[in-house]
C-alpha positions in Angstrom: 30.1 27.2 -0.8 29.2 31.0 0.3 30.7 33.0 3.3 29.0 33.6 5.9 25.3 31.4 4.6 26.6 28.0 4.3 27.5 25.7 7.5 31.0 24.2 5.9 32.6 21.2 7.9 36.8 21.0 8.7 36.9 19.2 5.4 35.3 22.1 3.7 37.5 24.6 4.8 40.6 21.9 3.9 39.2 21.9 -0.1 39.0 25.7 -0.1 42.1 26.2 1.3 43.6 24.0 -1.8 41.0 25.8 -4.3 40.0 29.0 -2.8 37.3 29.3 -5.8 35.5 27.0 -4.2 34.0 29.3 -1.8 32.8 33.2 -2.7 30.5 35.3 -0.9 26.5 35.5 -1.9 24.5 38.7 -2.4 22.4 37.8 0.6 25.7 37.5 2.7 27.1 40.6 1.2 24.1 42.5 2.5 24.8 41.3 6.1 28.2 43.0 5.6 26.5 46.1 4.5 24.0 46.5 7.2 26.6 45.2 10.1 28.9 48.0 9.1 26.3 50.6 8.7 25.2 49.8 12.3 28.6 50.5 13.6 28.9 53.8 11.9 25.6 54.8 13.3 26.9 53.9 17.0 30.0 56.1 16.1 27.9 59.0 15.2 25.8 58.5 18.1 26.4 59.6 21.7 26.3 56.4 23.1 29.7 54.7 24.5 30.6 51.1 22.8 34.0 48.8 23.9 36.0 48.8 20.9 34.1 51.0 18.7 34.7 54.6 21.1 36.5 53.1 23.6 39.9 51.8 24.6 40.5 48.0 24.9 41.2 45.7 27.4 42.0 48.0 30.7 41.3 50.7 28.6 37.8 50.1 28.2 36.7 53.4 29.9 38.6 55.5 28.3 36.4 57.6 25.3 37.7 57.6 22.0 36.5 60.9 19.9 35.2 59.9 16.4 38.2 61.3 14.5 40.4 58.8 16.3 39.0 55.7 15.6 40.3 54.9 12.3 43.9 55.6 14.3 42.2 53.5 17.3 41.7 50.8 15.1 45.1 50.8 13.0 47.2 51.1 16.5 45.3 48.0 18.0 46.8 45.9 14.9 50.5 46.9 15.2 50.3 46.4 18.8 48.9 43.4 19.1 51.4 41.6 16.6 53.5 40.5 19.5 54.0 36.8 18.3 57.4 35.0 18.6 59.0 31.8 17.3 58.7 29.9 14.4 56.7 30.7 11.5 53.3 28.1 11.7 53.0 26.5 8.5 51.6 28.7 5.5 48.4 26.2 5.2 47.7 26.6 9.0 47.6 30.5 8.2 45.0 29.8 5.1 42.9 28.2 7.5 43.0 30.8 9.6 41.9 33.7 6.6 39.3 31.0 5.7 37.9 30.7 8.8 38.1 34.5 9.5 35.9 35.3 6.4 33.5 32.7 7.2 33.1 34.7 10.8 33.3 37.8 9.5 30.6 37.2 6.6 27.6 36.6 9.2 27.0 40.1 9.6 28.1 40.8 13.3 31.2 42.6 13.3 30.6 45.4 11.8 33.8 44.7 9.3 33.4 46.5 5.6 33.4 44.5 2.7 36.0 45.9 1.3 38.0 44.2 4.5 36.5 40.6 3.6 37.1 40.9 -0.3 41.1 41.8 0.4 41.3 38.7 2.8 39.6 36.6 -0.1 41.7 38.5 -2.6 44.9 37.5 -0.2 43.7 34.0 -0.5 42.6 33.9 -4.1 46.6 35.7 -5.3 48.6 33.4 -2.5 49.9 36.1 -0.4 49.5 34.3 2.9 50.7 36.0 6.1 53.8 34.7 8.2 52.1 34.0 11.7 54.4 33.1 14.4 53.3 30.3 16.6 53.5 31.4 20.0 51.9 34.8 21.8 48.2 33.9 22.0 46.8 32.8 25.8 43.3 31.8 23.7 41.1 34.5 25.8 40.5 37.5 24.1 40.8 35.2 21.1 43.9 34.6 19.9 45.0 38.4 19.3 48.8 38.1 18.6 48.6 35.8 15.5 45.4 37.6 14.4 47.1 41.0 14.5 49.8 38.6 12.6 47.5 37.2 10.0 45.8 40.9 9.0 48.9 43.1 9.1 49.3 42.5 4.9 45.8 44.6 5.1 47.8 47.5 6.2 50.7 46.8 4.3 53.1 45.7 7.2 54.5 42.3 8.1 55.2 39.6 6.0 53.9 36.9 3.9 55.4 33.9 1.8 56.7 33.9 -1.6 58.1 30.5 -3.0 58.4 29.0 0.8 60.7 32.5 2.0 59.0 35.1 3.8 59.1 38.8 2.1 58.2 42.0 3.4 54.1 42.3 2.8 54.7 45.7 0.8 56.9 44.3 -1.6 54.3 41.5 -2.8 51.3 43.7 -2.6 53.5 46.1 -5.4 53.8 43.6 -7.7 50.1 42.9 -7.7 49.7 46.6 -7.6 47.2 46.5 -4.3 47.4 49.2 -2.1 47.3 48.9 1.6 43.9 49.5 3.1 42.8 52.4 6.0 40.6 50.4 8.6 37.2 51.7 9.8 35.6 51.8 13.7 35.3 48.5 14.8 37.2 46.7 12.3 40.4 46.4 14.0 38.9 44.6 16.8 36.9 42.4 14.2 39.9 41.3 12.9 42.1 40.5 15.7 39.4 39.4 18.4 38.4 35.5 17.8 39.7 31.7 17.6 40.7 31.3 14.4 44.6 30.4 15.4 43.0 27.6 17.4 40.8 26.5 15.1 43.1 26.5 12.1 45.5 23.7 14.7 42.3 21.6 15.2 41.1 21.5 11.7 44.6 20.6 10.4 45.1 18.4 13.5 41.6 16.6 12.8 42.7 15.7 9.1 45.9 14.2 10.3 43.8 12.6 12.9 41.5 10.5 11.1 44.3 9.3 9.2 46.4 8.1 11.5 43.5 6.4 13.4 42.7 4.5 10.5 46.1 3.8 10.1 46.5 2.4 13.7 43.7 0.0 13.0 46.1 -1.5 9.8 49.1 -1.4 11.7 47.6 -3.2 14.4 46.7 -5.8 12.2 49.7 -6.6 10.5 51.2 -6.7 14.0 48.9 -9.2 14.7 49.1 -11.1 11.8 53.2 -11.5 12.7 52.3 -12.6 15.9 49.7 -15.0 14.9 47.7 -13.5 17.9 43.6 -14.1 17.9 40.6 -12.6 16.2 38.1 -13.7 18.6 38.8 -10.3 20.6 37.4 -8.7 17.7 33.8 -10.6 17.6 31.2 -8.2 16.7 29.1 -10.2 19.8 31.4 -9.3 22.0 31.6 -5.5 21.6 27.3 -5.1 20.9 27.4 -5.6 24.6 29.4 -3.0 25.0 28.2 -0.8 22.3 30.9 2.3 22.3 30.8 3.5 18.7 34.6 4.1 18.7 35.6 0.6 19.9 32.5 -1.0 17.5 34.1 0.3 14.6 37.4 -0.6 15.2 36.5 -3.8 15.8 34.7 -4.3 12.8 37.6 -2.6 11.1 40.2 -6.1 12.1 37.6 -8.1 11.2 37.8 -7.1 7.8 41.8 -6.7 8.0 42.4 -9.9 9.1 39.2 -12.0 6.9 40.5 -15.1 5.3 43.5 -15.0 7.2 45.8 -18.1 6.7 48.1 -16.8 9.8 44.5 -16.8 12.0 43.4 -20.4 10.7 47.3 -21.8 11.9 46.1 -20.0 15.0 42.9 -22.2 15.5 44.3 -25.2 17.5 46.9 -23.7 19.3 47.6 -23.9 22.9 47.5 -20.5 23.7 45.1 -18.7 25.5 44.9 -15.2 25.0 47.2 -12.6 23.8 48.7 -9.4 25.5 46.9 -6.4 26.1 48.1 -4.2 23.1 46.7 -7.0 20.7 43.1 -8.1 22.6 42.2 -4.2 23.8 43.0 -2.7 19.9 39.0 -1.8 19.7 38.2 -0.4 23.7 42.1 1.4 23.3 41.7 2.7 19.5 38.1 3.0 19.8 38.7 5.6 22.9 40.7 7.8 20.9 38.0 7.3 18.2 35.0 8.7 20.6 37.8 11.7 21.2 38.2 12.5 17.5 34.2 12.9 17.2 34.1 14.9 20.4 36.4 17.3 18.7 34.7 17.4 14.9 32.2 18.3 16.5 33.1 21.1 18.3 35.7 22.2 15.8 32.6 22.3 13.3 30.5 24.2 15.6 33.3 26.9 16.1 34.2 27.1 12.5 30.1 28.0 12.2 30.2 30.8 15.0 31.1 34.1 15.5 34.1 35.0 17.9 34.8 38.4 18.2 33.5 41.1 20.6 31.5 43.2 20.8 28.7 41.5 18.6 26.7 44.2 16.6 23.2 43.3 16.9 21.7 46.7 15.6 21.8 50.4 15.4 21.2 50.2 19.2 22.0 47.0 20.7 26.0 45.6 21.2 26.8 42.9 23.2 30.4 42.7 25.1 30.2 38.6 25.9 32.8 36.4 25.5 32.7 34.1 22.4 35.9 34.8 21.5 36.5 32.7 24.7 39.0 29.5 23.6 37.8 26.7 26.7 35.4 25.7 24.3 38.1 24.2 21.9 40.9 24.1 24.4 39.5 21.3 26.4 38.4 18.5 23.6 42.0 19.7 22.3 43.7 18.8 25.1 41.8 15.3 25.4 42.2 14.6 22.0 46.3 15.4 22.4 46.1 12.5 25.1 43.9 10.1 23.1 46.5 10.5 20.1 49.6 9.4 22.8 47.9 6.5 23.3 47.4 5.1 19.8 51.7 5.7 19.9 51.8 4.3 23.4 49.8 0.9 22.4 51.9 1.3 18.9 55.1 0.7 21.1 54.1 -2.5 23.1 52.7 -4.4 20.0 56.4 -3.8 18.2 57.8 -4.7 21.9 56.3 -7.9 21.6 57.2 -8.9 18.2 60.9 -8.3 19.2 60.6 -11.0 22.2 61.6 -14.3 20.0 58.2 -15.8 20.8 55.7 -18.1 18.9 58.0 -19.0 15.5 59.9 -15.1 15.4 63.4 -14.7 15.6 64.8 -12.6 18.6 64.3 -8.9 17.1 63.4 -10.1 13.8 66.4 -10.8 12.7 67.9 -14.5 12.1 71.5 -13.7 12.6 71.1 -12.1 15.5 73.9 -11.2 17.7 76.6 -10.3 15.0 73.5 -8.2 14.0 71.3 -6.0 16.4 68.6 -6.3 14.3 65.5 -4.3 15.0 66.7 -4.1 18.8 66.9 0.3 18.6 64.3 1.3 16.7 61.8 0.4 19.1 64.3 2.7 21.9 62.7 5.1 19.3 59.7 4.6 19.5 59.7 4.7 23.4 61.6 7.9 23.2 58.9 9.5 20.8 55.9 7.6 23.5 57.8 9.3 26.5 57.9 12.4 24.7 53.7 12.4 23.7 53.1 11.5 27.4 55.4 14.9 28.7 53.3 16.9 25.9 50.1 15.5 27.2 49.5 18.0 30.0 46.1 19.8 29.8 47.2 23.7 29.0 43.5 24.3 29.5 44.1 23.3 32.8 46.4 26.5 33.3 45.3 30.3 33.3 47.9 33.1 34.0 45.8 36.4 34.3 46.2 39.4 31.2 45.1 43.0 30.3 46.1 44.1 33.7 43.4 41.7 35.5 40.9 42.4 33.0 40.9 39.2 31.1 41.9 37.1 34.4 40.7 33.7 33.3 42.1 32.6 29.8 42.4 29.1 27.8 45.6 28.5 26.9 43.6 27.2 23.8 46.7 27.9 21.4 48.9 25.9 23.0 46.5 22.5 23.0 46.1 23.1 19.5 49.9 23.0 18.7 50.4 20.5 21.6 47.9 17.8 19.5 49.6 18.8 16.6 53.4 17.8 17.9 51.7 14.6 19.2 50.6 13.7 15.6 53.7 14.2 14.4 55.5 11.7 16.7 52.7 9.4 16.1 53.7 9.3 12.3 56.6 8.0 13.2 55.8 5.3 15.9 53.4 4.0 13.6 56.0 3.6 11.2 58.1 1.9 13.6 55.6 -0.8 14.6 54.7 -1.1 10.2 58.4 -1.5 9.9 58.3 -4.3 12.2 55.1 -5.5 11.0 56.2 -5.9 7.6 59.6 -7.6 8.9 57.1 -10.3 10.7 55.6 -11.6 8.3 58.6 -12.6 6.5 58.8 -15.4 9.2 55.2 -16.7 8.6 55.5 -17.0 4.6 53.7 -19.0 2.6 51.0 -18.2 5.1 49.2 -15.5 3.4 47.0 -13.1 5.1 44.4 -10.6 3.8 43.8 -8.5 0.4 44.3 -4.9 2.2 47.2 -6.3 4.2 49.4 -7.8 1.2 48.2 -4.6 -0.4 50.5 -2.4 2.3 53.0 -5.2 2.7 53.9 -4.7 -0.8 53.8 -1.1 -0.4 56.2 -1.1 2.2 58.4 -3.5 0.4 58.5 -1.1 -2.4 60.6 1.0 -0.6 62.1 -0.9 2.5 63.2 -4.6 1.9 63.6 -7.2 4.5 66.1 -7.0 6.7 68.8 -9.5 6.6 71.6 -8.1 8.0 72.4 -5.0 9.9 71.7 -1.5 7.6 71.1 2.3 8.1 67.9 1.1 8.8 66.8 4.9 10.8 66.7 5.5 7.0 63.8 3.0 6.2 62.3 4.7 9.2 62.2 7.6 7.3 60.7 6.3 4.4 57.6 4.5 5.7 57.2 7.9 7.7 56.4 9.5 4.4 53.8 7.0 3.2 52.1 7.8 6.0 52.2 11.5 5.7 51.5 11.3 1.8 49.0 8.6 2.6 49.9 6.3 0.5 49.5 3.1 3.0 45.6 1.4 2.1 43.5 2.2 5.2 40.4 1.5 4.2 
């Protein structure tokens, strides 16, 4: 893959960011370096007045910068724009960020040296990955605080990580014996200005995404397969008159889970009519969140693709000072995405509510002995803590703006803040989902010797590998925690 040639995908940028070799810059994009920063040095020689170049920033716009200040200009935008606070994000979110920085960088409008790029691929090539705290960025001006974050090693400040700790940058870059790096006109401002800390949530977010969707398909399943609920909800007649690609798929998804069900044929001639909500709606209520994950691939794959910063160097003698670095563009499929990942948790929690009930051959919170035994009775208060909790982080922070730069940047995203938002959600999803496969599992105890489908035995007997039926009361918040980490090393047969 080449920087700053080649349109890469999320899942590209996930492969180089576990193999940085992967990706290397071309001759052809090297030369768009070149020429990008020989433009910019032309404007600084010239008489003519460009933001960020000769200028001041932000409020500061029209104040002039001589030409022997703006290596100084540059190197003073960087230490006072690293302003995050909070936690550390994790080190791989901060590789997608250099990844997707370089890719911006290498189309040749920044006006940022190659010598700049080649350090942030050397960063990425040797593992010295910046610390990036996760708060500071508003998403207008790009996200400037983790930026200024994420590029401080180039200077020789902040820190990166060594063996999961965080070190002081110098100390690293003198056992690799690199020296710190003087910034030209304009490159500051490259570095800082753009949407790379939102993009680097949504890519990582997107990969847990697609996962978990897949996931909630299965889990449904087995639910239903506990519950001896119906299949006919899943006819593929049914849904081509409805033709939503997100809920088409998912139906076609439980047909194959549940084919050559023996728990769906017991189901045949029984008197009942039609099943709950969270069991007959799986494809319209999965499917939704399905048509929100493609909404956001494809605008996370059009951003990764783009350049972000400001000003844009044209030529010689045309600079544009626009707006790309603008995060609405990511914040609001962000933001709907966050919602359309509470729901998959929010339907998760009513299908284990109703396998708890006692009805249709299951024992009152899947226990026999119930009573001396609570059985599965808390878990689900669990799962409706981490629903209640999805639903208070589901507020749109796109639909907020608190004005910056002293009125100059008076309408921003709140684009950061989505991105970690969806990415919270996620994580409470992996652990409703286990909930409800817990459950699941636990279900269809009670229907032996029925047997149900190939891929379901297949994850029934991977969660029996390391959960066993539950006879009588156990530390079962424990088993919890152990289906939670199928799911998050995948383990659990999706597809």
């Amino acid at each position: 893959m080449i920087y700053g040639i080649d349109t890469l995908g999320y899942q590209d940028v996930l492969e180089i960011a576990k193999n940085p070799s992967l990706a290397k810059l071309s001759e052809r994009s090297r030369e768009q370096i070149i020429k990008s920063q020989e433009n910019v040095q032309k404007i600084v020689a010239s008489d003519r007045t460009v933001y960020g170049i000769n200028t001041g920033f932000g409020p500061l716009c029209d104040t002039k910068i001589s030409e022997s200040e703006t290596a100084q200009l540059q190197h003073n935008l960087i230490i006072s724009h690293a302003v995050g606070v909070g936690k550390p994000i994790d080190k791989n979110i901060s590789k997608i960020m250099i990844i997707a920085k370089i890719h911006a960088l290498s189309k040749g409008f920044s006006g940022v040296s190659l010598d700049v790029i080649e350090r942030l691929i050397l960063m990425l090539e040797k593992d010295i990955i910046p610390v990036v705290p996760e708060q500071g960025s508003v998403g207008a001006s790009g996200d400037l605080a983790p930026l200024a974050h994420l590029v401080l090693p180039l200077l020789g400040l902040g820190q990166v990580w060594e063996n999961n700790k965080t070190v002081e940058t110098s100390t690293v870059l003198e056992k690799h014996n690199i020296q710190p790096l003087k910034l030209g006109p304009k490159e500051g401002l490259g570095l800082i200005n753009g949407t790379q800390f939102i993009l680097a949530h949504a890519i990582i977010g997107l990969s847990k995404f697609e996962y978990l969707l897949d996931l909630a398909d299965l889990t449904a399943a087995m639910s239903l397969e506990a519950y001896r609920g119906s299949a006919s909800p899943f006819k593929k007649e049914l849904h081509d008159i409805r033709p939503f690609d997100g809920s088409r798929k998912v139906a076609e998804r439980m047909r194959n889970f549940l084919k050559d069900s023996d728990n769906l044929k017991s189901h045949e001639f029984c008197d009942r009519v039609q099943d709950p909500y969270s069991m007959r709606c799986v494809p319209q209520v999965h499917g939704a969140s399905r048509n929100a994950f493609e909404h956001l691939k494809q605008m996370a794959d059009t951003e990764l693709n783009s350049v972000t910063d400001n000003p844009i160097i044209l030529s010689a003698e045309e600079s544009i000072s626009g707006g790309n670095f603008h995060g609405q563009l990511m914040a609001l499929p962000l933001d709907y995405c966050a919602l359309a990942a509470a729901e998959l948790g929010n339907i998760s929690d009513r299908r284990s509510y109703l396998l708890l009930e006692g009805k249709y051959g299951l024992p009152k919170l899947l226990i026999e002995s119930s009573g001396l035994n609570s059985g599965f009775m808390i878990p689900q208060y669990t799962s409706a803590a981490l629903v209640t909790e999805n639903k208070t982080l589901c507020f749109p922070a796109s639909a907020d703006s608190i004005p910056t730069s002293l009125g100059q940047e008076d309408h921003v995203s709140m684009g950061s803040i989505s991105g970690r938002k969806f990415n919270q959600i996620l994580g409470n999803l992996e652990n409703i989902l286990a909930i409800e496969l817990m459950f699941g599992a636990q279900g269809l105890e009670f229907r032996r010797p029925a047997v149900c489908s190939d891929i379901v035995e297949k994850n029934y007997a991977i969660i029996r590998s390391v959960v066993p039926k539950l006879e009588n009361d156990r530390l079962i918040g424990e088993d919890i925690l152990k289906i939670a980490e199928l799911i998050r090393e995948r383990k659990l047969v999706v597809n």
